[in-house]
C-alpha positions in Angstrom: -241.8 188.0 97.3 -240.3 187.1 94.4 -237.8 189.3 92.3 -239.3 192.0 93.3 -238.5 195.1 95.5 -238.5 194.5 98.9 -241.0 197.2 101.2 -239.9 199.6 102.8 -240.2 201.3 105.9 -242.7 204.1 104.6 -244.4 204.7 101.5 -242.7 206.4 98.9 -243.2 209.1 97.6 -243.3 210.9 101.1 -246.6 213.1 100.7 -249.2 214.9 102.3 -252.0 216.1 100.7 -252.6 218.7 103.8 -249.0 219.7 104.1 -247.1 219.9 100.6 -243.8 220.9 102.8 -243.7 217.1 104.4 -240.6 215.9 102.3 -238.8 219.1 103.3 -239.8 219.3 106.9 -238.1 215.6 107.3 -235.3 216.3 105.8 -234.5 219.3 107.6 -235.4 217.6 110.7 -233.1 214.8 109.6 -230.4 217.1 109.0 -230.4 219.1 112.5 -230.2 215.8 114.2 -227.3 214.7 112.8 -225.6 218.0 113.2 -227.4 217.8 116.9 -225.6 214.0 117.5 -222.6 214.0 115.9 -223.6 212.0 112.4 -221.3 214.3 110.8 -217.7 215.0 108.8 -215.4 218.1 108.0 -215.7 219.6 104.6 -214.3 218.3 101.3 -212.9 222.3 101.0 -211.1 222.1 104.4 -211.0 218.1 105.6 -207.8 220.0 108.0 -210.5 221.5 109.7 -213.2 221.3 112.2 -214.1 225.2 112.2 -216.4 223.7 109.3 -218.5 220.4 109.2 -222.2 219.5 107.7 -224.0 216.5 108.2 -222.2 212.9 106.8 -224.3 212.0 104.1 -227.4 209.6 104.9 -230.3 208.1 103.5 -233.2 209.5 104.9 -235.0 206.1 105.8 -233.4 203.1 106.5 -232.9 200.5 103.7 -235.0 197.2 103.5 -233.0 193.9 103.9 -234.3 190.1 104.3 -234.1 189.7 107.7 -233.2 186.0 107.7 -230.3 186.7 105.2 -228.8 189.6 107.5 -229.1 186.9 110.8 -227.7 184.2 108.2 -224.5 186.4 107.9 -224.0 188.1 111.1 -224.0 184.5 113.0 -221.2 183.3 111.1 -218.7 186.7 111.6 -216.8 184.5 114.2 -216.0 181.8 112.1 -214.9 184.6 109.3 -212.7 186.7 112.3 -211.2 183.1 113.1 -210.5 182.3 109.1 -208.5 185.3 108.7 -206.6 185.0 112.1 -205.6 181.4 111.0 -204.9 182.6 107.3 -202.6 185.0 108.8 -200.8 182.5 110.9 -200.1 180.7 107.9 -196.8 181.5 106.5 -196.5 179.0 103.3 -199.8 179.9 102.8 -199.2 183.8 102.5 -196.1 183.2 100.5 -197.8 181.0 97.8 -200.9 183.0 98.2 -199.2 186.3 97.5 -196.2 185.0 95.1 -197.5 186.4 91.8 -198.7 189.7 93.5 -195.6 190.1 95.2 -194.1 189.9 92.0 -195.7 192.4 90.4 -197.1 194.6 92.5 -194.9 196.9 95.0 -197.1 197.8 97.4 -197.7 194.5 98.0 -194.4 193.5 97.9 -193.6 196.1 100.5 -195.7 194.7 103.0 -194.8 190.9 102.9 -190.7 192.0 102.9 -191.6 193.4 106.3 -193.6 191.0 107.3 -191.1 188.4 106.2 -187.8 190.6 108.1 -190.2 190.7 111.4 -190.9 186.8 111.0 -186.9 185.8 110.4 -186.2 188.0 113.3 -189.2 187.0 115.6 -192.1 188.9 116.7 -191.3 191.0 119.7 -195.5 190.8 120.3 -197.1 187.5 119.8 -200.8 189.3 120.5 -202.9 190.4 117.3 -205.7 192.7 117.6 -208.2 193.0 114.3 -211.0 195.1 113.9 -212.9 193.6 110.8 -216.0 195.0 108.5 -216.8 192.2 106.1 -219.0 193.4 103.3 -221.5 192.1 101.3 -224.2 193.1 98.6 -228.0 190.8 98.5 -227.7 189.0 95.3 -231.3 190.1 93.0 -231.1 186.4 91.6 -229.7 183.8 94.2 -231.8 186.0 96.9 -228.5 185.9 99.0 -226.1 188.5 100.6 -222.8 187.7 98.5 -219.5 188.6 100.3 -217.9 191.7 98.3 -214.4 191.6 100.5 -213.7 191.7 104.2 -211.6 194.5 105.2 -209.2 193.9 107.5 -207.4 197.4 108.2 -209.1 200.9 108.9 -212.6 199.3 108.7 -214.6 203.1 109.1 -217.8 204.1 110.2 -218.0 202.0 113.5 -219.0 205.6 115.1 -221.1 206.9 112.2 -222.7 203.4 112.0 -224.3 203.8 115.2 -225.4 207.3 114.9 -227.0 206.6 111.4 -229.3 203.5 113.1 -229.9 206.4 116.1 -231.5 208.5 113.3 -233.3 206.5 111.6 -235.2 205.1 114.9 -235.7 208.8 115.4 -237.2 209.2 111.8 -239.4 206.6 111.8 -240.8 207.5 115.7 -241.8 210.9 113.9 -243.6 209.4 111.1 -245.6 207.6 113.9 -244.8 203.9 113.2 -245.2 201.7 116.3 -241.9 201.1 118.6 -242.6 197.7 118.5 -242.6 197.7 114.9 -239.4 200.0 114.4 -237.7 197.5 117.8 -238.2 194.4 115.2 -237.1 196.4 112.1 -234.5 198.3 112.8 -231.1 195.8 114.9 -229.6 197.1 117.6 -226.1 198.2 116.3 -223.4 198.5 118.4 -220.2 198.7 116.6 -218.4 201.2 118.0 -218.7 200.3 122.1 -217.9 197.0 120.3 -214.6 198.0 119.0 -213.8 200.1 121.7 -214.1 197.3 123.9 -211.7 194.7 121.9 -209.3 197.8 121.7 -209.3 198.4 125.4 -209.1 195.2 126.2 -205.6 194.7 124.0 -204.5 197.6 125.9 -205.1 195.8 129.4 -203.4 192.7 127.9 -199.9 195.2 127.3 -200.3 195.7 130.9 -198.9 198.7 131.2 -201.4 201.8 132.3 -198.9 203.9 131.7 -198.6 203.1 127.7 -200.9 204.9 124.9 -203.0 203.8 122.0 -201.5 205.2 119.0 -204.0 206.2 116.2 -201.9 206.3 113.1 -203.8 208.9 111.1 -203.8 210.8 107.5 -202.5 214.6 108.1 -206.1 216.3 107.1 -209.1 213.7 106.8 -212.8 214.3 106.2 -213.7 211.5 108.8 -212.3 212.7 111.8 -215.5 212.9 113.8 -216.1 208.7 112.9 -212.5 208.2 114.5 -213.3 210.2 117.5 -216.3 208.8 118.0 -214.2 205.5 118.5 -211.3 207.5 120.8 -214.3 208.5 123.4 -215.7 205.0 123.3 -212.1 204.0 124.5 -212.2 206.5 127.4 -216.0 205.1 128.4 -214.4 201.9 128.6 -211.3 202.6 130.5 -210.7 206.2 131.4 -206.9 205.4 132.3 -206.3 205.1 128.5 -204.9 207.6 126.7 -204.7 208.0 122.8 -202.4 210.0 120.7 -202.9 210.7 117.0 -199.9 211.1 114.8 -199.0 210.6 110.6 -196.8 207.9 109.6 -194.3 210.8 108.5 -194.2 212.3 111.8 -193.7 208.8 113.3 -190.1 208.7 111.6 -188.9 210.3 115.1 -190.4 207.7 116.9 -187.6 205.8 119.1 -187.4 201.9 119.1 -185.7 200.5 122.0 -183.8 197.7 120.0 -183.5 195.5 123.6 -186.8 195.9 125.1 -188.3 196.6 121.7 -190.5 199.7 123.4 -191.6 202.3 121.0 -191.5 205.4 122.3 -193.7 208.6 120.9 -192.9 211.8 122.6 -191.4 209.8 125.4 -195.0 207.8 125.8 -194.5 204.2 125.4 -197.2 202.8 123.3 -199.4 199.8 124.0 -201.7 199.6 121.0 -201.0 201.2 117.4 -204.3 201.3 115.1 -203.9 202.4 111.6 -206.6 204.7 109.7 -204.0 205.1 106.9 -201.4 203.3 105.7 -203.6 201.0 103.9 -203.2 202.3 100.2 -199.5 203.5 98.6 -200.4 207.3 98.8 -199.7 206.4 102.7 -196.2 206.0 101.7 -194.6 208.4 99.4 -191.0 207.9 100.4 -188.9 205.3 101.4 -188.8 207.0 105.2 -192.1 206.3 105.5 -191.8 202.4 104.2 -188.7 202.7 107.4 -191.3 203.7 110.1 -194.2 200.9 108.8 -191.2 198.3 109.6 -190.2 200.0 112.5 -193.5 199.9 113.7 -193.9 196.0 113.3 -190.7 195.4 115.0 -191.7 197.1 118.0 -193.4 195.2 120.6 -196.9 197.6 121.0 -200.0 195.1 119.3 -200.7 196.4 116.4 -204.6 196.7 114.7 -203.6 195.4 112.1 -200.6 193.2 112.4 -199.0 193.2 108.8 -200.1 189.4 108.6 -203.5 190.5 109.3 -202.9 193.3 107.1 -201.8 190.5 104.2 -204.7 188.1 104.8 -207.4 191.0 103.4 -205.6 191.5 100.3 -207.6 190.5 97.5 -205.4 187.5 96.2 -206.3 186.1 99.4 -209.6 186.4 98.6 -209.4 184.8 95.3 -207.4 181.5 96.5 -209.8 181.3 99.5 -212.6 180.7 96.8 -210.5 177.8 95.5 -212.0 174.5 96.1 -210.2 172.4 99.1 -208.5 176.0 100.7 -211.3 176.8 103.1 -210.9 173.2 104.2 -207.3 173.9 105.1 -208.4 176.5 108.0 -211.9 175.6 109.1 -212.5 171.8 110.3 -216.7 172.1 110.9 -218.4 170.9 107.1 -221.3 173.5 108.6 -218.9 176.3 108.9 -217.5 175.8 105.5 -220.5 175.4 103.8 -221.9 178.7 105.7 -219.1 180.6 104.3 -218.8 179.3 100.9 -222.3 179.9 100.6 -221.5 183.5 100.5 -218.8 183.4 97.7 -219.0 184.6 94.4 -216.7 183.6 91.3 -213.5 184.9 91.8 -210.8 184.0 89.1 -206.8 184.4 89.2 -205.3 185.9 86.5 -201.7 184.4 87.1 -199.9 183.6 83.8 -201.2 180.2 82.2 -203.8 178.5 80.9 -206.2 179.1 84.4 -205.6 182.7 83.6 -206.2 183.4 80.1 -209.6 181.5 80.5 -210.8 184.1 83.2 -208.8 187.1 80.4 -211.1 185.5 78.2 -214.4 185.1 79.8 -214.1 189.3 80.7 -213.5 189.9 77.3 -216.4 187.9 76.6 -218.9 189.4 78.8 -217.2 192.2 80.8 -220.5 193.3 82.3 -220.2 190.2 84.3 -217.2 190.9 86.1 -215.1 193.3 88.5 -211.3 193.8 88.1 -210.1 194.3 91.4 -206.2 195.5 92.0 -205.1 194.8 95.6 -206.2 198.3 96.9 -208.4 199.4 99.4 -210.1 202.6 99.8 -212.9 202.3 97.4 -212.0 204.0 93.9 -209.8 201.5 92.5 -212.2 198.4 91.0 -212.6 198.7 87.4 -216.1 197.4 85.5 -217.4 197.6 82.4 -215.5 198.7 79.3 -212.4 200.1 81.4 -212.3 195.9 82.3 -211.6 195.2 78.6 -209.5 198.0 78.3 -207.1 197.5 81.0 -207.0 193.8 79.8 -206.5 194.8 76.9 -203.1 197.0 77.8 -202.0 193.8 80.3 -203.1 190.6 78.9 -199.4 189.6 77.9 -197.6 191.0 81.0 -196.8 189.9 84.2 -198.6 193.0 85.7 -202.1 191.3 85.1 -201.0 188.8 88.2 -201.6 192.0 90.3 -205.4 191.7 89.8 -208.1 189.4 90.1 -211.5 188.9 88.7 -215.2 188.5 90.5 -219.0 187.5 89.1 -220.8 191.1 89.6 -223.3 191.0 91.9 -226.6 192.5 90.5 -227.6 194.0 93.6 -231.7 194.2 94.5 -232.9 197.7 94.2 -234.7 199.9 96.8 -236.5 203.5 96.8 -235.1 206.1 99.1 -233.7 210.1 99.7 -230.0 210.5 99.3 -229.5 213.8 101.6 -225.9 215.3 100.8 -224.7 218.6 101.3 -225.6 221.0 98.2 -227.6 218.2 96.1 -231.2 218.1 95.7 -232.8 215.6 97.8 -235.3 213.5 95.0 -236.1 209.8 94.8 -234.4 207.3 93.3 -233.3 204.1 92.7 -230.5 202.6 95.1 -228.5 199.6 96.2 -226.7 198.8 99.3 -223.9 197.1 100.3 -224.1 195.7 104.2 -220.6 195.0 106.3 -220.2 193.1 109.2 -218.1 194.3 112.5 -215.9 191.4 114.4 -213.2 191.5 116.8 -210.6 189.1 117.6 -207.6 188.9 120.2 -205.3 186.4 119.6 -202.2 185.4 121.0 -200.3 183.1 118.8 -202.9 180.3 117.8 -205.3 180.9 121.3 -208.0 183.5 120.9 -208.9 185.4 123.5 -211.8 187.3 122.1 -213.8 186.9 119.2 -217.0 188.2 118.8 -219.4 190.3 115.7 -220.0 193.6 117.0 -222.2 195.4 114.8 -222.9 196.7 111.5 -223.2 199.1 108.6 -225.3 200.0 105.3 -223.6 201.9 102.5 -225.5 202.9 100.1 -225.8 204.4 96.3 -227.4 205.4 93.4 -227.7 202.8 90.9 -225.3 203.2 88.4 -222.2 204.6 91.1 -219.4 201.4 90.7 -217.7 202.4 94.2 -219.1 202.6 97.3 -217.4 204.6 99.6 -218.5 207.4 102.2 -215.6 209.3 102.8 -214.5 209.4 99.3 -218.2 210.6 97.9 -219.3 207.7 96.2 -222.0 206.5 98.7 -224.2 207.8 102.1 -224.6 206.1 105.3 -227.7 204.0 105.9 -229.2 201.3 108.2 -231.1 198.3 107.8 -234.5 198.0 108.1 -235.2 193.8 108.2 -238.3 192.8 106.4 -239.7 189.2 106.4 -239.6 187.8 102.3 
């Protein structure tokens, strides 16, 4: 097809000559099933809240994807769940990896101090649990989904995920397109039973059905519903299992046994604990709550993610992975390698020297080449553009620039589609997505006991929004609909 667009599911613009109210009538019907279903969040206004919730925002049709490039990825998720277990395993290769971010940056540094204290005083828990969403965007030129980063704590939308592919089956049945069709087009997504499953199997493994899975959770969030929606897959796989939420803060009370290393939460000895914060600095705002993230990795509950797992998604990781020889020194099939470094952009350390002011140089250069990434997650923090040039600009001759690292851009391909968000009008427009990539993995020590790629997600944007995230307003939720270039 060329460099063209790829088609979509429906002809746009949505029209009827006999009924001028079509567009409208979808999108309310859109919008009742997802407040019908449970595709939905609390308020920006009251995120403490569930008295008031509207609809998550969506895209009213699913987004077209080359179906051979989204098989291409998907099969190779368990080679990319087992690449980051064995990065994480790795302890020279975390230190060197990290060295000049540690340096630098002190959220960063945090981490690997606690991961280094838990390592000199041995692991009370030897089994790692990761729930993964590895991202990518489909490259306009090289006609190839390009790996943006793989997230390896609090990877959202596992609940949302599913109900957004839900819908869209359900809006294309009402524009009368053939099952078969919609069957072929639209993959069966299952990323939250998926999870739920890996997570209730860690819990078995702690073998004690007394214990709870601990959600570690931000005090008000807009996303409750997507965590929930993970929390009842849990009971459907195991009713026995109980969860608890709690904040890091409140978890300074907690009570680690220093013999047995059992962590105690209201007296409820915990089994599993899964963070959905504690992945940025905001997560810690005192040094009581920098006490209770070591406490927490001392204990012997599995933790989703370890803080090794937690280090082995940082971005610096990310750039030295891209290195020539490094994937070589975790993966032993030339296939597998070749399969993953197929899907790697540039990516360029800015460490003091000569290696580094060449990539300093190059963004200056062309900046609308690039991404500036600091090792955040979250969505919010990537710089592009001018803002590249002028943080260089401010950090070129300090150490502080080894806290970043720079990527090729991808120039996503462009689709047609209806963004539907509360209190916007609903037009169409230009968009691009961005497509992650659900895996599990269980491992104990160097054995893996599970390792499998679950499901999947679409986030998508206008053209012209730099971040992508749902729950902070940059993007809606979407699904794939695979087309045949």
């Amino acid at each position: 097809m060329g460099s063209g667009m790829l088609p979509t599911s429906v002809p746009f613009p949505l029209h009827s000559v006999n009924n001028p109210r079509l567009l409208d009538e979808v999108i309310d019907d859109a919008k009742d099933w997802c407040l019908c279903n449970g595709l939905v969040m609390r308020t920006a206004a009251s995120p403490g809240l569930s008295e008031e919730v509207n609809y998550a925002p969506f895209m009213l049709f699913p987004s077209p994807l080359p179906r051979s490039q989204f098989l291409e990825v998907k099969s190779i998720q368990k080679v990319f769940n087992r690449l980051v277990h064995s990065v994480a395993m790795d302890h020279e290769f975390l230190k060197s990896a990290l060295r000049s971010a540690v340096e630098v940056d002190d959220f960063t540094r945090k981490l690997f101090v606690i991961y280094e204290k838990v390592l000199k005083e041995g692991a009370a828990q030897d089994i790692h649990l990761g729930l993964f969403r590895n991202d990518f965007m489909f490259d306009a030129t090289s006609r190839q989904l390009k790996q943006i980063e793989l997230n390896t704590v609090a990877a959202s939308f596992s609940g949302l995920g599913e109900k957004v592919s839900q819908l869209h089956r359900w809006v294309l049945e009402r524009r009368g397109l053939p099952h078969d069709l919609i069957e072929k087009s639209i993959p069966s997504n299952t990323a939250n039973v998926g999870f739920a499953k890996a997570m209730a199997e860690a819990w078995m493994l702690y073998d004690n059905k007394e214990a709870v899975i601990l959600f570690i959770v931000e005090e008000e969030t807009k996303n409750i519903f997507d965590q929930r929606l993970l929390e009842y897959g849990l009971y459907a796989q195991n009713p026995s299992i109980r969860v608890i939420r709690r904040s890091i803060a409140s978890l300074s009370k907690a009570y680690l046994d220093e013999r047995s290393r059992f962590l105690m939460v209201d007296d409820l000895e915990v089994a599993v604990i899964y963070y959905r914060d504690g992945y940025t600095p905001g997560g810690y705002p005192t040094e009581k709550e920098w006490q209770t993230r070591l406490k927490l990795e001392r204990c012997c509950a599995i933790k989703c993610p370890s803080v090794q797992y937690h280090l082995a998604g940082t971005k610096k990781v990310q750039q030295v992975l891209g290195e020539p020889g490094m994937l070589e020194k975790f993966l032993s099939s030339a296939d597998e390698i070749a399969a993953v470094r197929k899907t790697f952009v540039g990516l360029y350390s800015l460490d003091t020297g000569a290696e580094g002011d060449r990539a300093i140089s190059m963004a200056f250069e062309k900046p609308s080449n690039f991404v500036l990434k600091p090792q955040r997650e979250g969505g919010g923090n990537n710089l592009f553009g001018v803002k590249i040039t002028a943080t260089l600009e401010f950090i070129r001759n300090l150490q502080e620039r080894t806290a970043f690292i720079l990527m090729d851009i991808v120039h996503p391909l462009q689709t047609k589609n209806y963004l539907v968000r509360t209190g916007k009008q609903v037009e169409l427009d230009d968009f691009v997505c961005e497509l992650g990539i659900q895996g599990t993995i269980i491992a104990r020590g160097n054995e893996i006991l599970l390792n499998e790629q679950q499901g999947h997600l679409l986030r998508t944007k206008k053209v012209g929004t730099e971040e992508g995230g749902v729950a902070v307003g940059f993007a809606a939720v979407d699904s794939p609909y695979l087309v045949d270039e």
